[in-house]
PyMOL Python script that loads the backbone (N, CA, C, O; Angstrom):
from pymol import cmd

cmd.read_pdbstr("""\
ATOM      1  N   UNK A   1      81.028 106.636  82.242  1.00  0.00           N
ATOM      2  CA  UNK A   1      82.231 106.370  83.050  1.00  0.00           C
ATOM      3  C   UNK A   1      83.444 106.142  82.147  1.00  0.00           C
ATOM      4  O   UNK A   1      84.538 106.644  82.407  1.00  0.00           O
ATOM      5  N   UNK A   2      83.231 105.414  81.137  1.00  0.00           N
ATOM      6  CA  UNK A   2      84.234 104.864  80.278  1.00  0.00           C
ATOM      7  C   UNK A   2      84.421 106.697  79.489  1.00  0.00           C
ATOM      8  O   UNK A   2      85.571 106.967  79.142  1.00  0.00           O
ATOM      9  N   UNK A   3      83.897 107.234  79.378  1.00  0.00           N
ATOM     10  CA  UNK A   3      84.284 108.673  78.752  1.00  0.00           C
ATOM     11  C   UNK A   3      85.160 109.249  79.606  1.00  0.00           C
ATOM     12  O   UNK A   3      86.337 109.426  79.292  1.00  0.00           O
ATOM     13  N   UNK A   4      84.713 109.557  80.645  1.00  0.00           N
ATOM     14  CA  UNK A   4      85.782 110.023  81.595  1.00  0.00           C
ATOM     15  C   UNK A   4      87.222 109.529  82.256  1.00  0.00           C
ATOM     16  O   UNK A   4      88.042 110.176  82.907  1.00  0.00           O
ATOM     17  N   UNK A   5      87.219 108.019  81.808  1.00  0.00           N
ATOM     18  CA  UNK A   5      88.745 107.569  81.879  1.00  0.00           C
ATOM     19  C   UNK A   5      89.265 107.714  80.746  1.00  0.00           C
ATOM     20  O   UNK A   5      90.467 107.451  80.714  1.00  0.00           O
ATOM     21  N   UNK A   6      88.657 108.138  79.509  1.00  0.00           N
ATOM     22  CA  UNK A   6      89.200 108.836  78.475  1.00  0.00           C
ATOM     23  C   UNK A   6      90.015 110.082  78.746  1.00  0.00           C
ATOM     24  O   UNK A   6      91.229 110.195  78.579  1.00  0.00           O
ATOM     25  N   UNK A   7      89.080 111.098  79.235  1.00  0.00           N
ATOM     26  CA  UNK A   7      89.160 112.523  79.571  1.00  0.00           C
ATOM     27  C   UNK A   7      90.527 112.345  80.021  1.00  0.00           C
ATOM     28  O   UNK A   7      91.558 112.748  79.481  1.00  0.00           O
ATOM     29  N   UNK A   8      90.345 111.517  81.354  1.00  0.00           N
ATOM     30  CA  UNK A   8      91.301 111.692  82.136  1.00  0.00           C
ATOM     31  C   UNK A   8      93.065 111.149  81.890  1.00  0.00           C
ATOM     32  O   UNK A   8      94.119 111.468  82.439  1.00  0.00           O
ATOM     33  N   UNK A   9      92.726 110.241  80.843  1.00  0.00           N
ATOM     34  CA  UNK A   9      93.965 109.753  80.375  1.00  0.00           C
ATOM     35  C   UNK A   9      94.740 110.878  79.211  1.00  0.00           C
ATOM     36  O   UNK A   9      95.920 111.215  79.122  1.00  0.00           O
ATOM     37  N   UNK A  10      93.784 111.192  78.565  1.00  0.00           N
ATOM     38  CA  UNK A  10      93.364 112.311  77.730  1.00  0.00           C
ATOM     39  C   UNK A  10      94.739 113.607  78.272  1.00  0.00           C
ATOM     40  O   UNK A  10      95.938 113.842  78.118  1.00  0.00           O
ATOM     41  N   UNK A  11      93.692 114.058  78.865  1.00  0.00           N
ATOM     42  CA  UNK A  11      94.258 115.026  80.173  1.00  0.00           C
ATOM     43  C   UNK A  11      95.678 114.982  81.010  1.00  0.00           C
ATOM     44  O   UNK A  11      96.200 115.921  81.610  1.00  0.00           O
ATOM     45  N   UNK A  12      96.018 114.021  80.920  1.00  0.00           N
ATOM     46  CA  UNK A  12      97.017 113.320  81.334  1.00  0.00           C
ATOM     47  C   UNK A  12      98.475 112.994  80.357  1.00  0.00           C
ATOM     48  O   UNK A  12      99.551 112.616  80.820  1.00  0.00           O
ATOM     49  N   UNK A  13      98.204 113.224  79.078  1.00  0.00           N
ATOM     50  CA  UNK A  13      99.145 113.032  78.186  1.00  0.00           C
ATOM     51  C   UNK A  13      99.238 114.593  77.775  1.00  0.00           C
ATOM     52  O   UNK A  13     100.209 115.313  77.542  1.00  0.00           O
ATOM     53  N   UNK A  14      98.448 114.728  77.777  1.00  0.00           N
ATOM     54  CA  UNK A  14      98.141 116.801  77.821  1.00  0.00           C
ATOM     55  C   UNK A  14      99.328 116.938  78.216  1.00  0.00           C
ATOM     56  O   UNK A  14     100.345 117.121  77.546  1.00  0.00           O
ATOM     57  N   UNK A  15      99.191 116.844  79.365  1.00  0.00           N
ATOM     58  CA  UNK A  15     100.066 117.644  80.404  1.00  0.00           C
ATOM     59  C   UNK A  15     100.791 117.230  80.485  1.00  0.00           C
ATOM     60  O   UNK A  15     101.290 117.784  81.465  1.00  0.00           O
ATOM     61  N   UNK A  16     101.707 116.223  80.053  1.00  0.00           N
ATOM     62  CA  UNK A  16     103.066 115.272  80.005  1.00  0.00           C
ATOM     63  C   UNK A  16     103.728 116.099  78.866  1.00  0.00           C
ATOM     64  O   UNK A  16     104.828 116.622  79.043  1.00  0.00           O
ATOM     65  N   UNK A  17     103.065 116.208  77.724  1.00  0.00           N
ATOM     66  CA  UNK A  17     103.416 116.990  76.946  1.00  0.00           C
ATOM     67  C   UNK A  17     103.618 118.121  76.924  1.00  0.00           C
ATOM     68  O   UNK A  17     104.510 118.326  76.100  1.00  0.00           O
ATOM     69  N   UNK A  18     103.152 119.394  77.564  1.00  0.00           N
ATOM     70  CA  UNK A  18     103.365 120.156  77.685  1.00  0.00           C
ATOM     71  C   UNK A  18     104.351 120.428  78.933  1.00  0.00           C
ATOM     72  O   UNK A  18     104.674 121.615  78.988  1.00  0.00           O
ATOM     73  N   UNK A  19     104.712 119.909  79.589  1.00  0.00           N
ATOM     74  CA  UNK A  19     105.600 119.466  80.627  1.00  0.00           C
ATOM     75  C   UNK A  19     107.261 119.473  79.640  1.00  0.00           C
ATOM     76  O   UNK A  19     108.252 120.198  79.735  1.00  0.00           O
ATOM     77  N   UNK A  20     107.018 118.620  78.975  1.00  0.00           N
ATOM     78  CA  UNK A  20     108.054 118.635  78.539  1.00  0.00           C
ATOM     79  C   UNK A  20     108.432 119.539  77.097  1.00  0.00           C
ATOM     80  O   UNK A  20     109.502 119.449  76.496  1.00  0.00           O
ATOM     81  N   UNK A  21     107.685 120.111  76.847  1.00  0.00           N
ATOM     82  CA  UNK A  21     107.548 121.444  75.875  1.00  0.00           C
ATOM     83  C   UNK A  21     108.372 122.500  76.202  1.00  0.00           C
ATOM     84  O   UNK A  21     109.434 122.957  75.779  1.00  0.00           O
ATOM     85  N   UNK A  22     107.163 122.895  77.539  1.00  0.00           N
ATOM     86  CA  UNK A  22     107.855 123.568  78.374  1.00  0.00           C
ATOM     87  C   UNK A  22     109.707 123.205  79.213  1.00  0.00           C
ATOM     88  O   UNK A  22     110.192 124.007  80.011  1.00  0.00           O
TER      89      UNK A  22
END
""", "prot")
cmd.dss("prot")
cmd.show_as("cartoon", "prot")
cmd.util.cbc("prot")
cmd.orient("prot")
């Protein structure tokens, strides 16, 4: 469980970043 609120936070800065890349 604790891996997957990794992933997901993970996942989540991902895409913040590339958000603003883009």
């Amino acid at each position: 469980m604790l891996h997957w609120l990794i992933f997901m936070i993970h996942d989540s800065q991902t895409r913040h970043l590339l958000t603003r890349m883009d």
